[in-house]
Each structure stands twice: as structure tokens, then as C-alpha cells.
C-alpha positions in Angstrom: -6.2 3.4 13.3 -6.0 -0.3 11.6 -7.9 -1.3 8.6 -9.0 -5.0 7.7 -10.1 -6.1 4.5 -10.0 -8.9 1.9 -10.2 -9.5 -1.7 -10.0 -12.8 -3.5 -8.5 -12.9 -6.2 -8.4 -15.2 -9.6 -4.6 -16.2 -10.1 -3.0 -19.0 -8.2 -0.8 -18.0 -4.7 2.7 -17.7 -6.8 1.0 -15.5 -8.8 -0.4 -13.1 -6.5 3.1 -13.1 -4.9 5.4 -12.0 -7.7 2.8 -9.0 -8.8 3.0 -8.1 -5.0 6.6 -8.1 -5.5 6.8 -6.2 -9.0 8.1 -3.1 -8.1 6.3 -1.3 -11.6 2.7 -3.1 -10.5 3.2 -2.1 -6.9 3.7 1.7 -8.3 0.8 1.5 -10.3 -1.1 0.7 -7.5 -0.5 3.2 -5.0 -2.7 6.3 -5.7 -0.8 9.7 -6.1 2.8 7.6 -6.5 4.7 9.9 -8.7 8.0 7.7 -8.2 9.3 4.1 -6.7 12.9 3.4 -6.7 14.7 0.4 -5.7 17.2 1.3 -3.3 17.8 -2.2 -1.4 16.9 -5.3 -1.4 13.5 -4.9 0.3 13.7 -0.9 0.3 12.4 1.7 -2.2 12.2 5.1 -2.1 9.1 6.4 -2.6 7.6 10.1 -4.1 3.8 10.3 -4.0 1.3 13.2 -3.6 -1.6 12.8 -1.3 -4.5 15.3 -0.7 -6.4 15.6 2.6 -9.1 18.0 2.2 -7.6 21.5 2.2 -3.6 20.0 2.7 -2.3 18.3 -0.7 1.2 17.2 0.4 3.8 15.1 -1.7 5.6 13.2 0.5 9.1 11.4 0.4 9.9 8.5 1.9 10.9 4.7 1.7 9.2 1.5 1.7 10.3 -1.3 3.3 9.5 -4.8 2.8 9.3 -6.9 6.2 8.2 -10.0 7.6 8.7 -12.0 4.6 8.1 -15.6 4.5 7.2 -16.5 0.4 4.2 -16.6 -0.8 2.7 -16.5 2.3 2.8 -12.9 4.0 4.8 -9.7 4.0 4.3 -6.5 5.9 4.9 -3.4 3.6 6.6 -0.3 5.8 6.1 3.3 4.6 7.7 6.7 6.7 7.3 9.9 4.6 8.3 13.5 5.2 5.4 15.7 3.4 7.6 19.1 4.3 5.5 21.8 6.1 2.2 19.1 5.7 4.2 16.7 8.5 4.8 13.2 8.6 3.2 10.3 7.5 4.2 6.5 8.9 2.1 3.1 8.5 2.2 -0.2 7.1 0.0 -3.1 5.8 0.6 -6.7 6.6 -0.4 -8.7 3.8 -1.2 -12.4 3.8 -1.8 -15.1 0.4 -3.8 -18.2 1.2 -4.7 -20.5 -1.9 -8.3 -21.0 -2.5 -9.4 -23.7 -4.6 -7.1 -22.4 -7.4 -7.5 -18.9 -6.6 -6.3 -16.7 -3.7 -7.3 -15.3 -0.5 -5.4 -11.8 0.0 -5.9 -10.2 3.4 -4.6 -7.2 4.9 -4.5 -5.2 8.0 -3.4 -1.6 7.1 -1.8 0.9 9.9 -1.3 4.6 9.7 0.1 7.7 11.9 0.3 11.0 11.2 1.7 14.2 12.2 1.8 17.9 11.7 -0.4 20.1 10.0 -2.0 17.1 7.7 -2.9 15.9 11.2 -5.2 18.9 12.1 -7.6 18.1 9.6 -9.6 15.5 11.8 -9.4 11.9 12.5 -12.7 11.2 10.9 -11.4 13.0 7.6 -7.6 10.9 8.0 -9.6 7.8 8.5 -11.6 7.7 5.3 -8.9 9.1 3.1 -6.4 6.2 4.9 -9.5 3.6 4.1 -10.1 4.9 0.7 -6.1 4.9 -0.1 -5.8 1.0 0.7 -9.2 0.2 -0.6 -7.9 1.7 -3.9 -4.5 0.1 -3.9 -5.8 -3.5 -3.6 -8.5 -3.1 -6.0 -6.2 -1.7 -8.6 -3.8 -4.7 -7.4 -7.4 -6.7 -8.6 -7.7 -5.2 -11.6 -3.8 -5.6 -12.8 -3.9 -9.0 -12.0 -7.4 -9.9 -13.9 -5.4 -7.9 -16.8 -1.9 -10.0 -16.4 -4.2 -13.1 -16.5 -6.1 -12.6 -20.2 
């Protein structure tokens, strides 16, 4: 499943690109994150809860930062283990384009699953996967219209 989407939002380029790199916004971003560790350079370890109609799961895991070429684009990497729920793996390639002093954020999110959160039904992963990055990049929004008063 991929997911495509854009925002545009009111801080210059550089901006946008250290708050994508702020491990503390980047927590507060990601729905059900309970904990987000730096680990590496480029690698966190990650604790966060997600529900998917009867399973709730918290899954452990580690997100990677890839792809990078500053301020430009970078593709976040996340592989979780949610215990008996199964696995969860995807990633979102992010890209910054300046527009007329603001920015143009675009993304293209991935995800796989496995296991017992997989028996729920596609259409039912699908809008929880849509709703998860919808509300991570409006939240990104929000923090950054926050930063910028």
C-alpha cells in the first residue's frame, strides 16, 4: 500500500528541515509514540502503541533515517515487533521544496504488516495507515505554526 499527500507549510525550507530532524517534535508527532531514543546517528529506537480495531499492539522497533541529502529529502525507515500482534515495517520519503518563502512538504508513505494485526482486513490497515501519516504531518503543521509565533 503507498500513500501520497502534501502539505504546505509557512516556515522557510531550513526551517522545515531542522523540525523534521528534532528528535522531541518528530515524537510529538507520531500518534501512540510512547518513547524515541537516539541510538545512532540516523537511528532511534522507537516504543509506540497502535490500535487496529479489535488488536491494540505496542510495538518496538527502530527508525532509520535514509536517503538524506539536506534540506531537500529524506526517507524515514520504521520495523517494529508488536509481540503476539506481529510485525509492522514501512517508510515515508519526504521531500522540502521552497515556495515563495514557504514550503512544499510531500510524502509518499509505505507500510507492511504481518501476523495477527494483519488478519483484520486490508481496507481496515489502509485507513488506520492513511489516518496515522495524515495525523503525523498535520501535527508536524501545527508544531511548526506554534515554533513560528
Amino acid at each position: 500500500m503507498e500513500l501520497k499527500g502534501q502539505r504546505r507549510l509557512a516556515v522557510d525550507r531550513d526551517t522545515a528541515w531542522r523540525q523534521l530532524n528534532d528528535p522531541e517534535i518528530l515524537r510529538g508527532c507520531i500518534a501512540g509514540c510512547e518513547a524515541m531514543e537516539r541510538v545512532a546517528e540516523g537511528e532511534f529506537a522507537l516504543t509506540m502503541v497502535a490500535v487496529l480495531g479489535p488488536v491494540r499492539a505496542r510495538f518496538h522497533g527502530r527508525l532509520h533515517l535514509e536517503d538524506v541529502a539536506a534540506p531537500e529529502r529524506y526517507t524515514l525507515r520504521f520495523e517494529g515487533e508488536g509481540g503476539a500482534a506481529g510485525l509492522a515495517r514501512g517508510s515515508a520519503r519526504v521531500t522540502l521544496a521552497e515556495d515563495s518563502g514557504a514550503t512544499l512538504l510531500e510524502y509518499a508513505v509505505n507500510a507492511q504488516i504481518a501476523g495477527r494485526i494483519a488478519q483484520v482486513g486490508s481496507r481496515l490497515v489502509d485507513s488506520v495507515a492513511l489516518k496515522l501519516a495524515e495525523s503525523f504531518f498535520a501535527a508536524f503543521e501545527k508544531q511548526l505554526g506554534s515554533d513560528a509565533r
